[in-house]
The first five atom37 places (N, CA, C, CB, O) and aatype in JSON, in Angstrom:
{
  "aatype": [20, 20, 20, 20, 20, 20, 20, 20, 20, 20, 20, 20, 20, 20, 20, 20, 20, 20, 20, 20, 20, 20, 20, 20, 20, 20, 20, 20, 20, 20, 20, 20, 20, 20, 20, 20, 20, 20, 20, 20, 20, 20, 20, 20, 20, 20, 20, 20, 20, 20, 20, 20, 20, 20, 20, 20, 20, 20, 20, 20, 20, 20, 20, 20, 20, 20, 20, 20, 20, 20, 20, 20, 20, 20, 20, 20, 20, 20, 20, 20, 20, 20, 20, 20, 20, 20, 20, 20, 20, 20, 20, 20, 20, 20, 20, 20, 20, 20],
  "atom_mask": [
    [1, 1, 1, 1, 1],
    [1, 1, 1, 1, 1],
    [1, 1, 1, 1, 1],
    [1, 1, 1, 1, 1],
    [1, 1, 1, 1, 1],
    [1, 1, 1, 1, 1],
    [1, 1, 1, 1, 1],
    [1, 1, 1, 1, 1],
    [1, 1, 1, 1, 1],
    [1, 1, 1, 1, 1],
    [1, 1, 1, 1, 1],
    [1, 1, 1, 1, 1],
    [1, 1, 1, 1, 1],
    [1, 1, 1, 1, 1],
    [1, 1, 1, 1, 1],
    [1, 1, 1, 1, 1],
    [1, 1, 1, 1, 1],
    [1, 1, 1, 1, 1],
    [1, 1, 1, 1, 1],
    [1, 1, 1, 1, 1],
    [1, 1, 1, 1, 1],
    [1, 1, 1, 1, 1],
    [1, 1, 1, 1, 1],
    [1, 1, 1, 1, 1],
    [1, 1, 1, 1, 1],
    [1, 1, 1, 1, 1],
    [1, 1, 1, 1, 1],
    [1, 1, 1, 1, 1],
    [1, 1, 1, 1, 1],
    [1, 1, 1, 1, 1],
    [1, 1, 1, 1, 1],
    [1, 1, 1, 1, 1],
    [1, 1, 1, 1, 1],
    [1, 1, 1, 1, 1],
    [1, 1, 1, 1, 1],
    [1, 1, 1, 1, 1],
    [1, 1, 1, 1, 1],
    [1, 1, 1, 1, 1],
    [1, 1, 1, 1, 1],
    [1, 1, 1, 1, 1],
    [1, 1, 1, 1, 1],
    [1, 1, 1, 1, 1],
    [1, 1, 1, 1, 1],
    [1, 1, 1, 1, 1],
    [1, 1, 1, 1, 1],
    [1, 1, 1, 1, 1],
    [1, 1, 1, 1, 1],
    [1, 1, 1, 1, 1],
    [1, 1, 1, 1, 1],
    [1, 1, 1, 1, 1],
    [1, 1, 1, 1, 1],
    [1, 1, 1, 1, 1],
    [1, 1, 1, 1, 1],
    [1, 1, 1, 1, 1],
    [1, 1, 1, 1, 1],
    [1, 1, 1, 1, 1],
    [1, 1, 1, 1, 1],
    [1, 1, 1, 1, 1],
    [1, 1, 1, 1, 1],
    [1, 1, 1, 1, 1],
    [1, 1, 1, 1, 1],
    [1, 1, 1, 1, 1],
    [1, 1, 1, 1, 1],
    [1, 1, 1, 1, 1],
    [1, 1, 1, 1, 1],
    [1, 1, 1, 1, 1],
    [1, 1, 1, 1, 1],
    [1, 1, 1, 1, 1],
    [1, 1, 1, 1, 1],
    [1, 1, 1, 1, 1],
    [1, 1, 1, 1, 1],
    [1, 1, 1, 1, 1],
    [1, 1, 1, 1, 1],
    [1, 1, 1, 1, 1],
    [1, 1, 1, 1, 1],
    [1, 1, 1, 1, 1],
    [1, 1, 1, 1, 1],
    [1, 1, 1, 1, 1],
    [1, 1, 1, 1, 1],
    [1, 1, 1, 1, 1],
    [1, 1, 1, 1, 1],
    [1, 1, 1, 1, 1],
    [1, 1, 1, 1, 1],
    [1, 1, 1, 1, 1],
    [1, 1, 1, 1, 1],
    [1, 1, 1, 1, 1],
    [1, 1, 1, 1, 1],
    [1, 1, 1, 1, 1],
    [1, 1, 1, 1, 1],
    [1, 1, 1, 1, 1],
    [1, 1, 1, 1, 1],
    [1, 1, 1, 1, 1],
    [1, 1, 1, 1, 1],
    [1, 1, 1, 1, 1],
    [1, 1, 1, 1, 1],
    [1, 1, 1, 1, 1],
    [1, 1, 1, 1, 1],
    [1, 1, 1, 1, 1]
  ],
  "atom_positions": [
    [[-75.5, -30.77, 42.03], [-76.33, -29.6, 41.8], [-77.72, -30.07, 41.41], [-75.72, -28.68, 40.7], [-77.97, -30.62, 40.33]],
    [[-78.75, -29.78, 42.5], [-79.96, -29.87, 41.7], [-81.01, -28.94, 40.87], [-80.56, -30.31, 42.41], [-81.47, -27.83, 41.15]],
    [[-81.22, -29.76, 39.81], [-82.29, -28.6, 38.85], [-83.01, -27.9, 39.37], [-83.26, -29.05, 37.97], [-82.9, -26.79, 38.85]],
    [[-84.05, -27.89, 40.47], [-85.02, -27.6, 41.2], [-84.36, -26.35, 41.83], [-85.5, -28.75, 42.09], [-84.92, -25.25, 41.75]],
    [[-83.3, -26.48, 42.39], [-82.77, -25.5, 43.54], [-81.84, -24.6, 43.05], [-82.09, -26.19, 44.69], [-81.78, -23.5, 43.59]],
    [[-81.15, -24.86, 42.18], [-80.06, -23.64, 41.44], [-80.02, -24.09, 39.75], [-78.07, -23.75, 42.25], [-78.98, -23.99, 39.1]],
    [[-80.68, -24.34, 39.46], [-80.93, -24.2, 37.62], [-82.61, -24.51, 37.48], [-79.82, -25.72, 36.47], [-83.25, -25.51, 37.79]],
    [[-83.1, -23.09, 36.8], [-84.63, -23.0, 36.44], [-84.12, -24.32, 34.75], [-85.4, -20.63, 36.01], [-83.22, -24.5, 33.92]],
    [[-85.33, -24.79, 35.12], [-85.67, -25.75, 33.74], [-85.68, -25.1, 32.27], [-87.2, -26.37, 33.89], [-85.22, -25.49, 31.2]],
    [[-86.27, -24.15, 32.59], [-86.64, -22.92, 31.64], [-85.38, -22.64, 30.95], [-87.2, -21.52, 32.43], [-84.94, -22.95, 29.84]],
    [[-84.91, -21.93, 31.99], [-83.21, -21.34, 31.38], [-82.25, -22.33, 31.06], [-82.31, -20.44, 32.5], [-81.49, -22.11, 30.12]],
    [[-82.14, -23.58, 31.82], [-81.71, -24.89, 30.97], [-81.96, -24.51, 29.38], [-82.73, -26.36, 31.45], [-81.1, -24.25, 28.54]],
    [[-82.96, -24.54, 29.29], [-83.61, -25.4, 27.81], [-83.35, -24.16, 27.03], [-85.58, -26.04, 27.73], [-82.55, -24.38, 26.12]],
    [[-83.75, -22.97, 27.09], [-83.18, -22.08, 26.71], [-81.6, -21.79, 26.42], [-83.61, -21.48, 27.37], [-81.08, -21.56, 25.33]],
    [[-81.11, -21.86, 27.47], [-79.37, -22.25, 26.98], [-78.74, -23.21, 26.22], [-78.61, -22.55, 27.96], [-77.73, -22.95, 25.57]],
    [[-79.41, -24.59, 26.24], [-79.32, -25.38, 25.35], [-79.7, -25.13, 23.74], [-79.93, -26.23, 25.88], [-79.1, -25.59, 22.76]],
    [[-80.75, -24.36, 23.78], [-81.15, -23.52, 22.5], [-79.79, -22.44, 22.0], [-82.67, -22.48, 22.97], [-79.65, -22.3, 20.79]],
    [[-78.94, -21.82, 22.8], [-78.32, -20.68, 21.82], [-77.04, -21.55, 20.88], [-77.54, -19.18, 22.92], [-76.42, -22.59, 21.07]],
    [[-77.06, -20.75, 20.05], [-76.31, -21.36, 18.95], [-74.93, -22.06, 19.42], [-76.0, -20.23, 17.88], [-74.92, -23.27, 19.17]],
    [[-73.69, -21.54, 20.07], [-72.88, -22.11, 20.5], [-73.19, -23.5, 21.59], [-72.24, -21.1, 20.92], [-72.25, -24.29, 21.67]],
    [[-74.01, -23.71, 22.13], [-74.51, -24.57, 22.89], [-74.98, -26.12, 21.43], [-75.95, -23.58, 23.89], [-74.59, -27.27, 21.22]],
    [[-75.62, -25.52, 21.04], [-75.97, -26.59, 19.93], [-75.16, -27.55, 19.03], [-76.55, -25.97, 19.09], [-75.23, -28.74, 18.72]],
    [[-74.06, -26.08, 18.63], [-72.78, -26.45, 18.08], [-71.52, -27.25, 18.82], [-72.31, -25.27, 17.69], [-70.54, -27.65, 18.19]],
    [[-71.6, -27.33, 19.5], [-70.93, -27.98, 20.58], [-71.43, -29.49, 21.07], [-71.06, -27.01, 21.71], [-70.77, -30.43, 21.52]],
    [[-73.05, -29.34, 20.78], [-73.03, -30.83, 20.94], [-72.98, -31.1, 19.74], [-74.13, -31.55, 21.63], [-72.45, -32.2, 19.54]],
    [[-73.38, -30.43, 18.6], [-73.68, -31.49, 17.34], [-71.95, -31.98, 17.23], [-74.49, -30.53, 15.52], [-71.83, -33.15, 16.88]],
    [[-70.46, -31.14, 17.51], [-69.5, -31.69, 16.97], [-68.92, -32.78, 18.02], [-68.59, -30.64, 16.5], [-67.81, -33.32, 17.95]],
    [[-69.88, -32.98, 19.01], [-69.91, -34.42, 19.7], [-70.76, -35.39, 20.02], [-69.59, -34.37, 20.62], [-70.64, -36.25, 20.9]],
    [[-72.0, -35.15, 18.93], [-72.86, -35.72, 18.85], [-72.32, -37.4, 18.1], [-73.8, -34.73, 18.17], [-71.14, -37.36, 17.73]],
    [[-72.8, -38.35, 17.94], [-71.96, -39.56, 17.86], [-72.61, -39.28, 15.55], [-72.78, -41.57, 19.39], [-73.56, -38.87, 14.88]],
    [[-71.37, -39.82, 15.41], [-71.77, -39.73, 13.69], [-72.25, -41.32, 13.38], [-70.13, -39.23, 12.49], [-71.62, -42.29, 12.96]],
    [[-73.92, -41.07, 13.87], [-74.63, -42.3, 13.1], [-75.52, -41.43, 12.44], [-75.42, -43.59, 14.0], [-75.62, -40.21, 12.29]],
    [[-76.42, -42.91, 11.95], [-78.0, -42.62, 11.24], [-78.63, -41.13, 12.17], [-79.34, -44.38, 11.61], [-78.49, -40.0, 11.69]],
    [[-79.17, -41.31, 13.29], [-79.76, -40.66, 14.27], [-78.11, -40.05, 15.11], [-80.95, -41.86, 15.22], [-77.35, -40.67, 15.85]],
    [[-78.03, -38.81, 14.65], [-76.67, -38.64, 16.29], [-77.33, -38.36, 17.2], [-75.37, -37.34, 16.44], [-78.38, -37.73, 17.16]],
    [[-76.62, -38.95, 18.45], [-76.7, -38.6, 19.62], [-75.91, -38.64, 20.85], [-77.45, -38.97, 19.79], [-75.0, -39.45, 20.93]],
    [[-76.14, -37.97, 21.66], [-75.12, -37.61, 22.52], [-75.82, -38.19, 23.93], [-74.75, -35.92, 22.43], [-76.91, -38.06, 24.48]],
    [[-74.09, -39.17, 24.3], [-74.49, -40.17, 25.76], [-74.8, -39.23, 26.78], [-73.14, -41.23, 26.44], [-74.46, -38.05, 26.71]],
    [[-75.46, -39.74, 27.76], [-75.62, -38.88, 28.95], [-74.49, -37.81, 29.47], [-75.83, -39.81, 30.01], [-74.49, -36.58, 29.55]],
    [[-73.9, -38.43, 29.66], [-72.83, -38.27, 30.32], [-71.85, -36.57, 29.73], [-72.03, -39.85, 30.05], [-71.16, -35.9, 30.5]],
    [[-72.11, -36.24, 28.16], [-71.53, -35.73, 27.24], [-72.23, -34.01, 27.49], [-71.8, -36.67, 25.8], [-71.55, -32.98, 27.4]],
    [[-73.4, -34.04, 27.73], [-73.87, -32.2, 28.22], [-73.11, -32.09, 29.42], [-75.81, -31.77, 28.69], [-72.82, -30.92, 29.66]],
    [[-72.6, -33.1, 30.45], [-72.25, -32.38, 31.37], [-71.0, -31.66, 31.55], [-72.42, -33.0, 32.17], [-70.71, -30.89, 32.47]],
    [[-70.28, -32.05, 30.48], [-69.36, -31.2, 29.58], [-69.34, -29.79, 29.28], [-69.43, -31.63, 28.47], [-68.53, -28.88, 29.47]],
    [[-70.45, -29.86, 28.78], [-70.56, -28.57, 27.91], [-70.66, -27.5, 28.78], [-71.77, -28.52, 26.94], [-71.53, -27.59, 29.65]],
    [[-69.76, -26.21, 28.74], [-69.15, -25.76, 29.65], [-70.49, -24.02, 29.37], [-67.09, -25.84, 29.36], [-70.69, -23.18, 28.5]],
    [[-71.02, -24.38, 30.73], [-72.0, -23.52, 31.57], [-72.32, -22.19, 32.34], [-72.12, -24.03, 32.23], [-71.7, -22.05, 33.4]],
    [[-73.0, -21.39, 32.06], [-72.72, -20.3, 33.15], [-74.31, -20.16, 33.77], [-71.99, -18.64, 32.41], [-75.29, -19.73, 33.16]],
    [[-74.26, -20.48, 34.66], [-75.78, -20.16, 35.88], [-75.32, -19.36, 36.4], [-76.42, -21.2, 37.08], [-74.21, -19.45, 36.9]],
    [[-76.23, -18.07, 36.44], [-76.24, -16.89, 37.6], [-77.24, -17.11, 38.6], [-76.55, -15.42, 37.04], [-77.99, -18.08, 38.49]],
    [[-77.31, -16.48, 39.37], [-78.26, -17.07, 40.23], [-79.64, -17.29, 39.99], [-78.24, -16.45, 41.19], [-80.23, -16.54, 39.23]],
    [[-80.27, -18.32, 40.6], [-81.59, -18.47, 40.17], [-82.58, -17.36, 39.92], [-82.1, -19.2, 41.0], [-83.52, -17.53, 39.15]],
    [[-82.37, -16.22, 40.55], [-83.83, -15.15, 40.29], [-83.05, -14.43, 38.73], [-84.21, -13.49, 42.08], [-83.55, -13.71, 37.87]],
    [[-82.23, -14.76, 38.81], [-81.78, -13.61, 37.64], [-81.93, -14.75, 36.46], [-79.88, -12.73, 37.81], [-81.86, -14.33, 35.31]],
    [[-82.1, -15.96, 36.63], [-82.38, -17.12, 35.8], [-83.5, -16.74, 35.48], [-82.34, -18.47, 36.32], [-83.65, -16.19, 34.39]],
    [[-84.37, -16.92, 36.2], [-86.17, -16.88, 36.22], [-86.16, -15.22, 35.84], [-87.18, -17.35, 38.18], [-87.04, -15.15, 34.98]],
    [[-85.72, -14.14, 35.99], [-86.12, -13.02, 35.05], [-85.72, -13.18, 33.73], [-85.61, -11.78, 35.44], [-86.6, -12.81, 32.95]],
    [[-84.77, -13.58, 33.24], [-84.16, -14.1, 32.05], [-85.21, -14.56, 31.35], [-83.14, -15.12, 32.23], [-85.82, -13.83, 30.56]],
    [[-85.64, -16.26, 31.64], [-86.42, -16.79, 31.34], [-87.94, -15.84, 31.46], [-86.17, -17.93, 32.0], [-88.83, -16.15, 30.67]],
    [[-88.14, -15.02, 32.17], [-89.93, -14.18, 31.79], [-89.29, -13.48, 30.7], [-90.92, -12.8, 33.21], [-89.69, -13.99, 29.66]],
    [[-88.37, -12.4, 30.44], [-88.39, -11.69, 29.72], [-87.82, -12.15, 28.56], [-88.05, -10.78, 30.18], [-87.89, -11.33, 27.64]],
    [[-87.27, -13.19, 28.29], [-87.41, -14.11, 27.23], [-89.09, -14.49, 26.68], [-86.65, -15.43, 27.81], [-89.46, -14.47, 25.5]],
    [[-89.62, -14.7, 27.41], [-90.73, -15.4, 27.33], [-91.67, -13.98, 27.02], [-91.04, -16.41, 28.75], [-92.61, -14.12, 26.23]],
    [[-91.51, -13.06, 27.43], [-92.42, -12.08, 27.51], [-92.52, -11.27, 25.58], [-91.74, -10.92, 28.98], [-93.37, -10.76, 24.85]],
    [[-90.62, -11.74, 25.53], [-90.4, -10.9, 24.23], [-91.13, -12.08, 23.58], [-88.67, -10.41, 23.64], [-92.3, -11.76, 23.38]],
    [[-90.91, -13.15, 23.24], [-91.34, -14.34, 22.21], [-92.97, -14.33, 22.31], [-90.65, -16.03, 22.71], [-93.56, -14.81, 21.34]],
    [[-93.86, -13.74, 23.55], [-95.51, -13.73, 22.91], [-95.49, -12.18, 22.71], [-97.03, -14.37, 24.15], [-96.7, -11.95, 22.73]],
    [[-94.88, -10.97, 22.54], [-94.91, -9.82, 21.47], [-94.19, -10.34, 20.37], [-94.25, -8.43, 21.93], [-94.99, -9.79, 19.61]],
    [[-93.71, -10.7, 19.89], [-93.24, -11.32, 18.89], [-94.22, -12.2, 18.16], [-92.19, -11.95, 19.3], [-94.46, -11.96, 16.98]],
    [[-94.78, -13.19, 18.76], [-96.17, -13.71, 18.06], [-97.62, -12.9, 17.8], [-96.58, -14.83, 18.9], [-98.36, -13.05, 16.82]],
    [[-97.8, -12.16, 18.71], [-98.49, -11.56, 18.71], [-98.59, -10.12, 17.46], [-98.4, -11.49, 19.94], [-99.58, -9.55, 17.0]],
    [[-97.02, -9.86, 17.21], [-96.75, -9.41, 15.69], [-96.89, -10.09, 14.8], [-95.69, -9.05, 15.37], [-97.62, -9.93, 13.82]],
    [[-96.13, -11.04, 15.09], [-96.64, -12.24, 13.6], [-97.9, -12.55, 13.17], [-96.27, -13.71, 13.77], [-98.13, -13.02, 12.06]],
    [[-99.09, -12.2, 14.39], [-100.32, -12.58, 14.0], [-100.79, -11.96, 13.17], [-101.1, -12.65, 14.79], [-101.15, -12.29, 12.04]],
    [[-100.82, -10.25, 14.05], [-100.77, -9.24, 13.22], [-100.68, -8.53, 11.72], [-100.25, -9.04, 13.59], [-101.4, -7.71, 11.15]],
    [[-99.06, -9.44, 11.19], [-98.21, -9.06, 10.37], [-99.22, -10.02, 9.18], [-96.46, -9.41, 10.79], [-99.57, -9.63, 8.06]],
    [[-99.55, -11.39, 9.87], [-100.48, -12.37, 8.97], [-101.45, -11.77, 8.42], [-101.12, -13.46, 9.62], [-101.53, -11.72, 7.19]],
    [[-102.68, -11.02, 9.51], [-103.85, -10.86, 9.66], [-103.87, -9.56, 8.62], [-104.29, -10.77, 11.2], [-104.74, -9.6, 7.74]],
    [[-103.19, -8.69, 8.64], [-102.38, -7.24, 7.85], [-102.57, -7.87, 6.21], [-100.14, -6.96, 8.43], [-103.3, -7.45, 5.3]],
    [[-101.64, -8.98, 6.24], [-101.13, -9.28, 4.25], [-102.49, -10.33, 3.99], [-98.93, -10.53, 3.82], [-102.73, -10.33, 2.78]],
    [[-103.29, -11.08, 4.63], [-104.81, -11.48, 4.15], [-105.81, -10.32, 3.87], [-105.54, -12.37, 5.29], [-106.52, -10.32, 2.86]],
    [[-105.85, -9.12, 5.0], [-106.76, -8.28, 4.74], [-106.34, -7.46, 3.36], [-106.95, -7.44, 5.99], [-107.21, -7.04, 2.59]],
    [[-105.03, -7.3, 3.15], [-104.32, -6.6, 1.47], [-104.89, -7.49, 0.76], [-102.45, -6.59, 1.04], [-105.78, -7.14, -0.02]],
    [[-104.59, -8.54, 0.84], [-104.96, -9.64, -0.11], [-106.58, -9.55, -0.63], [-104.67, -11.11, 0.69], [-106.68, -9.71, -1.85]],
    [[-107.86, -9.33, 0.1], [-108.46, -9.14, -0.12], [-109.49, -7.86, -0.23], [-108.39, -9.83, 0.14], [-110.65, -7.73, -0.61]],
    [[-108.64, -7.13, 0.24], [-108.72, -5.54, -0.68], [-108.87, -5.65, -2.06], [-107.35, -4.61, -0.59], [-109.78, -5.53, -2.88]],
    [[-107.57, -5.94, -2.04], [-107.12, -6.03, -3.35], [-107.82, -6.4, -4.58], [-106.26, -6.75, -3.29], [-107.94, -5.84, -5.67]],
    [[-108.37, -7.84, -3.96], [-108.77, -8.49, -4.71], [-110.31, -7.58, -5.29], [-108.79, -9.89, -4.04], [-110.61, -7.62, -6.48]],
    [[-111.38, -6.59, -4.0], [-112.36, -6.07, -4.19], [-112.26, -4.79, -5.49], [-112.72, -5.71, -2.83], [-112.96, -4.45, -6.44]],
    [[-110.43, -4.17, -4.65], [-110.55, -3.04, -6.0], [-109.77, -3.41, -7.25], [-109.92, -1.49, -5.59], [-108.95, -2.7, -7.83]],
    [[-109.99, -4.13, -7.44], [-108.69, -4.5, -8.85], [-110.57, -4.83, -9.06], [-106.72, -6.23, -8.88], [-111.27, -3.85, -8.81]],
    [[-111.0, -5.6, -9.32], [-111.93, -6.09, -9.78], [-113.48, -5.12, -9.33], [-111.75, -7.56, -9.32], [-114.57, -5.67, -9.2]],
    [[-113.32, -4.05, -9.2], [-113.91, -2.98, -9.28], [-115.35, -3.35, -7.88], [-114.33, -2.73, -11.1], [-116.53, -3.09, -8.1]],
    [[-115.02, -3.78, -6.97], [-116.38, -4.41, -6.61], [-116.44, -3.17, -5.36], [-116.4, -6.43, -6.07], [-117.54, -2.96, -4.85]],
    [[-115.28, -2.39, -4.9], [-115.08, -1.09, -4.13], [-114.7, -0.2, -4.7], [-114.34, -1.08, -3.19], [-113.7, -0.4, -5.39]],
    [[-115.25, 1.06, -4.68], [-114.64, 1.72, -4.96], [-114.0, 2.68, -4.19], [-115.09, 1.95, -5.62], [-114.54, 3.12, -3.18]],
    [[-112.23, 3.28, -4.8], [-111.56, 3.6, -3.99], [-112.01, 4.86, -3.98], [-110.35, 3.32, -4.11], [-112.89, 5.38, -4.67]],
    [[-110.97, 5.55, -2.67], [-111.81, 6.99, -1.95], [-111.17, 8.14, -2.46], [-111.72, 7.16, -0.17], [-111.56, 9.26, -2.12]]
  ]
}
């Protein structure tokens, strides 16, 4: 099976990301200093590819939710600095409130 032709890279790496996927290598990951797992040992780990376009929508709308998602977080940042320095104007009387 090649990556290129029936598994998007994307959705690889992504599947490798969900929790059961992880867990599965760490309890065959080798118990040293550094674990790690021989080549040979993901090809194990038991897989489901749907077809490539439904891979590659997966992967956009994955991708689509994770920059609204940052794009809140920026938000959510930009939101508790501007309180922050509200705050700081009317506690210390330098605005006055309306």
């Amino acid at each position: 099976m090649r990556l290129d032709d029936e598994i998007d890279p994307l959705y690889l790496h992504a599947y490798l990301g969900l929790r059961h996927a992880r867990e599965w290598m760490s309890h065959r990951a080798a118990a040293t200093a550094a674990p790690s797992l021989s080549s040979v040992a993901p090809g194990h780990l038991p897989m489901r590819f749907p077809p490539i376009g439904q891979q590659r929508l997966s992967v956009d709308l994955l991708g689509e939710l994770g920059r609204r998602a940052d794009a809140y977080a920026s938000y959510v940042s930009a939101l508790g600095r501007l309180r922050a320095e509200l705050a700081e104007h009317l506690l210390h009387g330098a605005v006055e409130p309306l």
